[in-house]
N, C-alpha and C positions, 0 to 999 in steps of 0.2 A: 665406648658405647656404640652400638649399629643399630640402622633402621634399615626394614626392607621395605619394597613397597608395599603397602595394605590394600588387602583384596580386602572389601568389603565380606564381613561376616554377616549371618542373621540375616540375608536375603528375606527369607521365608519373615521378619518380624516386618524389613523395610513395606514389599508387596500388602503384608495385611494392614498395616500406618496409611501407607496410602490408599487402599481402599474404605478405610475408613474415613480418610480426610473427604473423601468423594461423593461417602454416603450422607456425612455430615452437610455437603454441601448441596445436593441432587437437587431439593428443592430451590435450590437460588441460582444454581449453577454453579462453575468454579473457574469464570475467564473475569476479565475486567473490559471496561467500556474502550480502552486504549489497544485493543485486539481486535480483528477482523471476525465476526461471531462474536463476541464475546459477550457476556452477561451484564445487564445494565445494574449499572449497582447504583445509580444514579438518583432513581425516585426515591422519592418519600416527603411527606408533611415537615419532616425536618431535616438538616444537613450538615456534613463535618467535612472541614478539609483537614487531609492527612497528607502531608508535608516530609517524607524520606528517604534516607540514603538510597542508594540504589539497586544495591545486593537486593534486599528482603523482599521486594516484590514477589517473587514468586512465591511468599510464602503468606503476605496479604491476600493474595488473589485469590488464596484459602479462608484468610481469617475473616476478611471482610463479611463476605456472602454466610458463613456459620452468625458471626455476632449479627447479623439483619435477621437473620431466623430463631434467635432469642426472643425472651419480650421486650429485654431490656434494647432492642436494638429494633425492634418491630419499629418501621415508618423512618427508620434514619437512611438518608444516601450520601452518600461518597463522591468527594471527588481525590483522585489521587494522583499524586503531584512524585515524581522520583528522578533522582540524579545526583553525583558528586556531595560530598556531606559537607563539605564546607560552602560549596557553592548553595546548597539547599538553605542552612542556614544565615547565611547573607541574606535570600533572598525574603526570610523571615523577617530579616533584621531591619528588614527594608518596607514591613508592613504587607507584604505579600499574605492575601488573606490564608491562614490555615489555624486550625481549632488541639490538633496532636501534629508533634513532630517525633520522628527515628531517627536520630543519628548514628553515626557508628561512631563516633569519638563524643566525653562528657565537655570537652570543650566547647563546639559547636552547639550545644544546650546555653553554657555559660555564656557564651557570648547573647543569649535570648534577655540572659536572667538581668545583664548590665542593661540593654536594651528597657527594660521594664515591660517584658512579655509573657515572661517565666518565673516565676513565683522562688522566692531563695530556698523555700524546702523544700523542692519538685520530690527529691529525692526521696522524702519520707513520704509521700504521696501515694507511693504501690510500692508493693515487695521489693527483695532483693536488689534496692538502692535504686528504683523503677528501671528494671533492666530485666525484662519477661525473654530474650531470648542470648546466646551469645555461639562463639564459633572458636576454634583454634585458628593457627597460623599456619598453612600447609604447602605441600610444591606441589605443583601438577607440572604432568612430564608426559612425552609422548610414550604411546603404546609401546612397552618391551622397556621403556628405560632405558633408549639406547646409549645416552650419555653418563650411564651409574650412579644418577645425582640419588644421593641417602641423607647425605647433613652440608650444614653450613657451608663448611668449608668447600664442597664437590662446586658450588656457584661461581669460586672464581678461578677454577680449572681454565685453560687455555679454550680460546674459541667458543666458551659456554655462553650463550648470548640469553641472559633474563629479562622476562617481562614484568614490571611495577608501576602502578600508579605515582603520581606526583602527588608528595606532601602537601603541598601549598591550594589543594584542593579535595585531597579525599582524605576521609578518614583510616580507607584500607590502606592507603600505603602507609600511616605512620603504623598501625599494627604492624602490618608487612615486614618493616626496618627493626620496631624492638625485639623482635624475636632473634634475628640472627646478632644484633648489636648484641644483646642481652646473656646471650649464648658466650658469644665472643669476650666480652667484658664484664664478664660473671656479675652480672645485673647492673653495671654502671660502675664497680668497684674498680675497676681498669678502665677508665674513659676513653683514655686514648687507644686501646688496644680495638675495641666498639668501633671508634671513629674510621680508623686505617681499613676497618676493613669495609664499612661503607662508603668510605671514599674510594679504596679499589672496585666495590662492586659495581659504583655508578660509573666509573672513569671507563673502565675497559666491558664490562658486563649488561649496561641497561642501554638497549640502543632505541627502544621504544617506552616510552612515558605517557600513556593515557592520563585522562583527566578524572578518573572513578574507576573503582575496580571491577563493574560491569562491563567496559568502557576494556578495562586490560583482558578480562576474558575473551571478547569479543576477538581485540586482536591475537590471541591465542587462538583463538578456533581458525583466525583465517590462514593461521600458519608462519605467525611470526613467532621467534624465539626459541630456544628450548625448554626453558622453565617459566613456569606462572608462578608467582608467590602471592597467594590469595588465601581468602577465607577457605575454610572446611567445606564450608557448604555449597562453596561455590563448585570447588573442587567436584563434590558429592553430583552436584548438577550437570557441570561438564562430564562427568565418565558416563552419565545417565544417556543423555542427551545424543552421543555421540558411539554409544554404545553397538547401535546396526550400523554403523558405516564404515563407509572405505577405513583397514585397518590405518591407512597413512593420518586418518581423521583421528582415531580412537586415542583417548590418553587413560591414564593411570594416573596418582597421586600418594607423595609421600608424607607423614609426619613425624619429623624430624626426631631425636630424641629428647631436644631443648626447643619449646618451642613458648608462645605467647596465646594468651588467654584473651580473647577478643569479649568486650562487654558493648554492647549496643543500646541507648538507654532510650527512654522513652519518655515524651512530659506532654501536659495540657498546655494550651497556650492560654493564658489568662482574659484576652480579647474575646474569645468565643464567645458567640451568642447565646451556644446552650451545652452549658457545664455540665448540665447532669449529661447529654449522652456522651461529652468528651470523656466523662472521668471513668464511665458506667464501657465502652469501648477500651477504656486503658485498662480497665479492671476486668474485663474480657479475655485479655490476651495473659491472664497469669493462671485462667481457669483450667482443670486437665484435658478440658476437652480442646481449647487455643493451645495446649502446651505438648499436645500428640502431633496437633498438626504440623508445630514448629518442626518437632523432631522428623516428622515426616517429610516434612519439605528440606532437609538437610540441616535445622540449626539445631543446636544444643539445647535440650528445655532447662528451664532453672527450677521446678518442680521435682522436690528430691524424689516421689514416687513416679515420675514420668522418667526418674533419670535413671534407674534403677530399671523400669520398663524398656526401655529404647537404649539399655548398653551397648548392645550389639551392633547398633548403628553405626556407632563411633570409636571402629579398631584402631591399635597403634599405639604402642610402647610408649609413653611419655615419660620418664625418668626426670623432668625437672618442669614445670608447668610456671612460666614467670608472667607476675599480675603487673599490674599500674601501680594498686599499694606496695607493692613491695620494690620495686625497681624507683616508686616516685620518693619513698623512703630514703633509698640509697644518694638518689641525687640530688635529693632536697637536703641533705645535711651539712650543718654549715651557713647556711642561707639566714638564719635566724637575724643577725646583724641589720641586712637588707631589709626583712621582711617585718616590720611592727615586734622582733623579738619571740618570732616563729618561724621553725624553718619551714618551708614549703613542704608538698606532701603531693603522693597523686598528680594528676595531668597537670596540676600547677607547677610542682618540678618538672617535670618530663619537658613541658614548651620550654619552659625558660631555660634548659640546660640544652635541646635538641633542637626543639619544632618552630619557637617561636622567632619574630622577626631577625632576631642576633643568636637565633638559636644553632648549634655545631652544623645538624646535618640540615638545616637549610642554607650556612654556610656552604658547606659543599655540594648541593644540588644548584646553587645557584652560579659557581665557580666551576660548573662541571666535572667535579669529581676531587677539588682541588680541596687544599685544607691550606 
């Protein structure tokens, strides 16, 4: 299988997404109160804290200002809170006031739900498992590709220096890890083959480890590394972003042939003061007109007519698409004995075989690379 780099197709659908995200927004603006200018999203009779990862800010800063110019959202202000997803979720855990939280991993949710914050059927609460927007797994690469990076394996090429966030605090970097693991160890069925190669890629490959994957772009824009392993969207952001400037600035982004299916989910916090507009905002963001913006702003809408609208968006050969059920399947078998006579399933496998406290590859980020 080969991957080339993906030039962005459907320009002409991107430009008219975002003009429309704009005109959606004209009456309220489209910056946040944490901007210099920015638009105060702040007033109103009533109020919501919004509590999430870090990536999707730019795509809030949209959604906000559209749901205030609803009815359902008439007189509600904002405050918004973003950083590290495990870190943001601690800081839940901790009674830090907030009304919705975004994560990028369902873990950081569950850790709300043990807390007694988050209600045990969030999930059935909004669509699609409340998960209104989600991303692939991608490489951003400088302008021209100078280093050939296509797949997996091009990472632990000699001298190829990667940039990833740390497990132990963001949720993009454990995306980040199951896709080339997953690739490598054909979803978990080769564990060890999975391991080896993330133990080589942290050992000799990641010389930089942010704490959130806004946090890893960052250091990619100032010129560390050759490769980002980040969200799509972020991907999508940076080539944008960077697109007039010095060509030594400019990157490119690849999607791999084997890659991982990023789900970002979304819940109410039970605390709030006013339910109806946390739930009436969560129910916001699954509507076609929240679900343009996503796409517009780089994320994948879950809107099978938005998805079908905004194909163009998101080029790039995918020949094998690996989820959490399916990978948490694989490594959750077996487990039954442990578990009440159930094998685990989903991000419950996945910690306990990887991420969690005695989990492989926080074994080896914590051993530096070792196993």
């Amino acid at each position: 299988m080969s991957a080339g780099s993906v030039k962005r197709r459907g320009t002409g659908v991107l430009v008219s997404l975002l003009a429309l995200a704009m005109v959606l927004v004209s009456g309220c603006g489209g910056g946040s109160t944490d901007e210099p200018g920015g638009v105060d999203i702040s007033s109103g009779d009533r109020h919501l804290d919004l509590v999430a990862y870090a990536v999707p800010k730019i795509g809030f800063d949209e959604i906000i200002p559209a749901f205030r110019a609803t009815p359902e959202g008439e007189g509600v202000g904002f405050s918004a809170s973003y950083g590290a997803s495990g870190d943001q979720s601690r800081k839940v855990a901790r009674r830090v006031p907030a009304d919705v939280v975004n994560f990028s991993v369902e873990p950081d949710i569950t850790r709300l739900v043990k807390a007694g914050l988050v209600d045990e059927n969030w999930k059935e609460q909004a669509p699609n498992n409340s998960t209104p927007f989600g991303s692939v797994v991608a490489l951003v690469v400088r302008k021209g590709n100078p280093k050939n990076i296509r797949d997996w394996d091009d990472l632990l090429k000699p001298g190829v220096q990667v940039v990833t966030p740390n497990p132990g605090s963001s949720g993009s970097a454990k995306w980040n890890l199951l896709a080339p693991f997953s690739a490598v160890s054909d979803g978990g069925r080769n564990l060890q083959a999975g391991l080896d190669y993330v133990a080589e890629l942290i050992r000799d490959h990641v010389k930089v480890v942010p704490k959130s994957g806004r946090e890893a772009t960052t250091a990619f824009e100032q010129g560390q590394g050759d490769v980002l392993i980040s969200y799509e969207n972020e991907a999508i952001m940076l080539d944008k972003a960077n697109a007039g400037k010095n060509p030594n600035s400019q990157v490119e982004y690849v999607i791999p042939p084997q890659t991982f299916k990023i789900e970002n989910p979304v819940a109410v916090v039970n605390t709030t003061k006013d339910l109806p507009a946390a739930r009436s905002f969560v129910d916001f963001l699954f509507t076609p007109e929240a679900q343009r913006i996503w796409a517009a702003t780089g994320f994948r809408p879950v809107d099978p007519v938005v998805i079908e609208e905004t194909r163009d968006l998101f080029p790039g050969d995918i020949a094998k698409l690996w989820t959490i059920a399916e990978i948490g399947k694989i490594l959750g078998e077996g487990t039954a004995e442990e578990n009440d006579g159930k094998d685990l399933t989903g991000w419950k496998a996945v910690d306990e075989v990887l991420f969690g406290k005695k989990g492989a590859i926080t074994k080896i980020y914590d051993s530096g690379g070792k196993q």
